[in-house]
C-alpha positions in Angstrom: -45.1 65.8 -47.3 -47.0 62.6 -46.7 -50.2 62.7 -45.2 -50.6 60.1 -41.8 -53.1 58.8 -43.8 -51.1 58.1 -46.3 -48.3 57.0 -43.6 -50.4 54.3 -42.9 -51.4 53.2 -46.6 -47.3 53.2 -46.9 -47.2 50.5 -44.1 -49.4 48.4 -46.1 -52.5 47.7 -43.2 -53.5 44.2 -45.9 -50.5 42.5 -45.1 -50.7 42.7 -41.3 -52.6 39.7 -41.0 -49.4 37.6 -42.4 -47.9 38.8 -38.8 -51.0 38.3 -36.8 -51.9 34.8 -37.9 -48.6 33.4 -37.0 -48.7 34.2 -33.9 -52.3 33.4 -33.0 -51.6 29.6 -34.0 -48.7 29.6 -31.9 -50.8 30.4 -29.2 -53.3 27.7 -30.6 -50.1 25.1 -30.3 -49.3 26.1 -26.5 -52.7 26.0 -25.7 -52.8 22.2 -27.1 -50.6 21.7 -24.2 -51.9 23.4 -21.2 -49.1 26.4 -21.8 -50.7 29.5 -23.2 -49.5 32.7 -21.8 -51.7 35.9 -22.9 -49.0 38.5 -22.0 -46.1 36.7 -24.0 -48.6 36.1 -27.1 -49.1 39.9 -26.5 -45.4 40.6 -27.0 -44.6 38.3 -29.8 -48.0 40.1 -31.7 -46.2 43.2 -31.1 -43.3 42.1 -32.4 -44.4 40.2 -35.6 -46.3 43.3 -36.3 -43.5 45.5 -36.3 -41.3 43.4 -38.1 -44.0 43.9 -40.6 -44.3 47.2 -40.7 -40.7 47.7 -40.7 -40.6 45.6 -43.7 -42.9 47.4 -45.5 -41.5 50.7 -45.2 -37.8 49.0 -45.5 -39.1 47.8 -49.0 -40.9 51.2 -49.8 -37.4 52.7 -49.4 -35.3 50.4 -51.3 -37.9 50.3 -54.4 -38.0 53.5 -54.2 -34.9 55.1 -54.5 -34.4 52.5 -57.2 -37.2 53.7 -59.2 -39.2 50.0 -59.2 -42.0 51.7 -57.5 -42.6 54.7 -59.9 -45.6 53.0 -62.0 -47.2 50.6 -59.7 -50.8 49.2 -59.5 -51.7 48.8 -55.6 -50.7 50.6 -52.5 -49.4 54.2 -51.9 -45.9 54.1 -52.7 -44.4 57.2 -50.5 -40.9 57.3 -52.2 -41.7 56.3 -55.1 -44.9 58.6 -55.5 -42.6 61.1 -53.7 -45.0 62.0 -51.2 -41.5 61.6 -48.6 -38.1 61.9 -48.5 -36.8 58.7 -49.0 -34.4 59.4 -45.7 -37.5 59.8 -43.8 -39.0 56.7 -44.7 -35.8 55.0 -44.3 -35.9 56.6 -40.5 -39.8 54.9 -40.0 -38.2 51.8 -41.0 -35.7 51.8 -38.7 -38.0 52.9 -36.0 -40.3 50.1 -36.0 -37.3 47.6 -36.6 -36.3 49.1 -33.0 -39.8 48.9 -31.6 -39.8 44.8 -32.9 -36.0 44.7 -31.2 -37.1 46.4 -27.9 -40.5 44.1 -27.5 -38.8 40.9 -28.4 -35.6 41.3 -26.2 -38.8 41.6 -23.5 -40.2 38.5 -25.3 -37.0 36.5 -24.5 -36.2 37.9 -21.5 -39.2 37.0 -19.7 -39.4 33.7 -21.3 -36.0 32.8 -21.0 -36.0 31.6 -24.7 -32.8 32.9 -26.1 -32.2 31.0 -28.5 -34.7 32.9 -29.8 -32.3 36.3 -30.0 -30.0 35.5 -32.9 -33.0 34.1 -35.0 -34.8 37.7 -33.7 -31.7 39.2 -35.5 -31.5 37.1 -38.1 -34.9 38.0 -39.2 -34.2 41.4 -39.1 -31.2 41.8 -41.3 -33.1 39.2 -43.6 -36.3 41.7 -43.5 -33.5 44.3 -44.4 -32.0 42.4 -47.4 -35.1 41.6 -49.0 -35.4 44.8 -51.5 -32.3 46.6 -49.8 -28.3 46.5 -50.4 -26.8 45.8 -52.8 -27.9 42.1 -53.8 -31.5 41.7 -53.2 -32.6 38.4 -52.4 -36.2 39.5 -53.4 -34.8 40.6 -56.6 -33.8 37.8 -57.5 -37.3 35.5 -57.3 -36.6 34.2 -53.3 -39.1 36.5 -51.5 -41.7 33.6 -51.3 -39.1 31.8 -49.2 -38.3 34.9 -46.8 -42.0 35.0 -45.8 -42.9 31.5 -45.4 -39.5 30.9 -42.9 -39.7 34.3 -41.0 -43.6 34.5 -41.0 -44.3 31.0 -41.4 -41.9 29.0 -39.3 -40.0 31.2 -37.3 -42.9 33.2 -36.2 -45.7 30.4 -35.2 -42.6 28.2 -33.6 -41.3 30.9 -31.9 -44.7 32.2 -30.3 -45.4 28.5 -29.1 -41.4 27.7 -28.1 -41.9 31.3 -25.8 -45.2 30.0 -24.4 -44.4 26.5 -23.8 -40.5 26.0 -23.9 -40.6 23.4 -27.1 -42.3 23.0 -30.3 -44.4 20.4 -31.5 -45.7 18.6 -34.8 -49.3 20.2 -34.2 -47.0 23.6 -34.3 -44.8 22.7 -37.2 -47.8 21.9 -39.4 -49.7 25.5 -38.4 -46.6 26.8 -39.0 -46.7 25.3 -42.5 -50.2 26.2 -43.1 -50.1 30.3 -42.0 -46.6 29.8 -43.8 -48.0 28.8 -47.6 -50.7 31.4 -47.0 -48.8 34.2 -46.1 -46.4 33.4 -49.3 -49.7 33.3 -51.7 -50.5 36.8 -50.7 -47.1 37.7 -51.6 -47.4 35.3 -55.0 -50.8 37.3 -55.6 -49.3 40.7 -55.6 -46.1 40.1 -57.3 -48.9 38.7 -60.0 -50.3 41.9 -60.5 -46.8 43.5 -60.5 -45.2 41.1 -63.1 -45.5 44.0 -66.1 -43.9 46.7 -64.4 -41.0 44.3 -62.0 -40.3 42.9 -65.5 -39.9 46.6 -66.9 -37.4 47.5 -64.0 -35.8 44.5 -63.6 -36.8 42.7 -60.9 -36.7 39.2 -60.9 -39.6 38.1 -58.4 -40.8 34.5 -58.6 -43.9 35.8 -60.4 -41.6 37.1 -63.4 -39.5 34.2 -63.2 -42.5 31.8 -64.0 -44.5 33.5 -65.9 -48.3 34.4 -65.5 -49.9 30.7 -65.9 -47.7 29.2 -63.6 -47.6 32.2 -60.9 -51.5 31.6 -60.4 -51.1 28.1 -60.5 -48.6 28.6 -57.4 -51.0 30.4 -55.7 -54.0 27.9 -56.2 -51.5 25.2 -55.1 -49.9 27.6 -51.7 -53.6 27.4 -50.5 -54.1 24.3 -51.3 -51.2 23.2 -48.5 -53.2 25.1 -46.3 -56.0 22.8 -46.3 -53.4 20.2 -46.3 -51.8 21.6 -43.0 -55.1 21.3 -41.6 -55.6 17.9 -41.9 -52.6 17.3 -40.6 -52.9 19.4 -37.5 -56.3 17.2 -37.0 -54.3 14.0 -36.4 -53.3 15.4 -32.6 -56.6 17.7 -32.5 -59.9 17.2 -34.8 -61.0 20.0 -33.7 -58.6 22.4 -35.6 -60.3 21.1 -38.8 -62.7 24.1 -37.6 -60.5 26.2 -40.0 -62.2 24.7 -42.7 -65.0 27.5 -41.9 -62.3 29.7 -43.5 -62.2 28.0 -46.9 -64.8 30.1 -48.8 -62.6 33.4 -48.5 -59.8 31.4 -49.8 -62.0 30.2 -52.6 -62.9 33.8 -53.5 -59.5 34.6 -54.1 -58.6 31.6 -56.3 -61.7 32.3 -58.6 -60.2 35.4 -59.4 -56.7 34.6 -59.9 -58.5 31.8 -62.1 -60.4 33.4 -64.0 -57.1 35.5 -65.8 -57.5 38.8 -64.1 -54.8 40.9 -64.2 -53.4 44.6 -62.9 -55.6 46.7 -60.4 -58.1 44.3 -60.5 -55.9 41.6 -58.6 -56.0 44.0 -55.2 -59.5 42.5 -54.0 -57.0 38.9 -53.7 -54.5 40.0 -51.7 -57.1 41.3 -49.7 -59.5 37.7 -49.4 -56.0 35.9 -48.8 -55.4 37.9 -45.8 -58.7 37.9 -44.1 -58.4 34.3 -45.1 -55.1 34.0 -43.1 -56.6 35.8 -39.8 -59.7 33.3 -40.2 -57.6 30.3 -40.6 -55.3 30.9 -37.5 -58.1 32.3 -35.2 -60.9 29.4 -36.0 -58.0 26.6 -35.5 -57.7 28.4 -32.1 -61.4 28.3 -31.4 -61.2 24.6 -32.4 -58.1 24.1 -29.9 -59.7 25.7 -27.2 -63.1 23.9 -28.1 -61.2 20.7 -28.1 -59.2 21.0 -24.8 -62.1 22.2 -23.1 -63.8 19.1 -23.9 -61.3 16.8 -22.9 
């Protein structure tokens, strides 16, 4: 029987900050226009971050019972290291999709966005599909494309359109930026994993490509980043404050550059996620700064 500790290596803590940062330059957007609300940001945080860990758990399952997850470099694998039944990880799964359906049904409720409750379910049976039934999309190379729409785009639009009842460019270009970064952490682990998904079967984007151009996806995902910034400066300079966040970004591509390969790519997805948190929470700062200032 698992461990908790080993409960909460199976809900993958790294990639938390691919739900975090979304929402925090939401907020950044509805602050831009005089609308932030700390309670809703609260709610769509607790959402995003259970739609995470649902994910991660959902995905634990479904590699797991199909035996991808048996010889893996990385995180605790609970099914596929056996440490639980795979029916009990299924169960966690479900639970924290329930706990992400509960808080954002609150979400829309008391922000009277509901247009916002079929793309809520939407994202769900998408987070679902990803490694499970009977066709998975992330089996077949489209994972990069799940994270940057549902924890890119949906998530940093849908924390400012709860907030301030519309989304603007200033949000669609965060959205972009968290977007491209959230899919290079995924990039950077399905880099390490090419060897063994190729063994089993699985067609990520990283196997589709091949090693050279995988990194060079990842070099050019952060790269949009910066991009995203510059953009986002046109309506407010001050978000260019993200650039502060660069050198954390830059210690992941060295790596990825430099031909590593296996266990020693953990330490990336690792810099790209604190680079993610840093990005979303210093364009914030710079917002704030901004607005403050007139």
């Amino acid at each position: 029987m698992a461990t908790p500790s080993q409960w909460v290596a199976g809900a993958r803590p790294r990639t938390l900050p691919a739900a975090v940062a979304p929402v925090v330059l939401g907020t950044a957007a509805a602050v831009r226009v005089g609308a932030a609300h700390v309670g809703l940001a609260v709610l769509a945080l607790l959402v995003a971050l259970a739609l995470q860990v649902a994910v991660n758990y959902a995905n634990d399952y479904s590699d797991g019972v199909r035996g991808t997850d048996e010889v893996r470099a990385g995180p605790v694998r609970l099914v596929g290291q056996r440490l639980a039944e795979p029916r009990v990880v299924k169960r966690a799964a479900f639970a924290a999709f329930g706990v992400a359906g509960v808080a954002g049904l609150a979400l829309v409720v008391l922000s009277s966005a509901w247009v916002m409750l079929p793309l809520g379910a939407l994202a769900v049976l998408a987070a679902w599909r990803y490694t499970g039934g009977t066709n998975p999309y992330g089996y077949r190379g489209l994972g990069e494309v799940y994270v940057f729409v549902f924890f890119g785009l949906m998530a940093t639009l849908g924390t400012e359109y709860t907030q301030a009842g519309a989304v603007s460019w200033f949000g669609l270009a965060g959205a972009v930026g968290v977007g491209a970064v959230a899919s290079a952490i995924l990039v950077g682990n399905n880099l390490r994993d090419i060897p063994t998904d190729t063994e089993h079967g699985k067609r990520t984007l990283a196997v589709r490509l091949g090693d050279e151009r995988t990194r060079s996806l990842y070099v050019e995902l952060l790269g949009a980043s910066v991009l995203a910034l510059a953009v986002m400066a046109a309506w407010q300079p001050w978000a260019l404050l993200g650039l502060v966040a660069a050198p954390l970004a830059a210690r992941g591509v060295r790596v990825v550059r430099s031909g590593t390969t296996g266990p020693a790519l953990v330490p990336v997805i690792a810099s790209t996620s604190l680079y993610e948190v840093a990005y979303a929470v210093l364009v914030l700062a710079g917002v704030a700064v901004g607005t403050a200032l007139g």
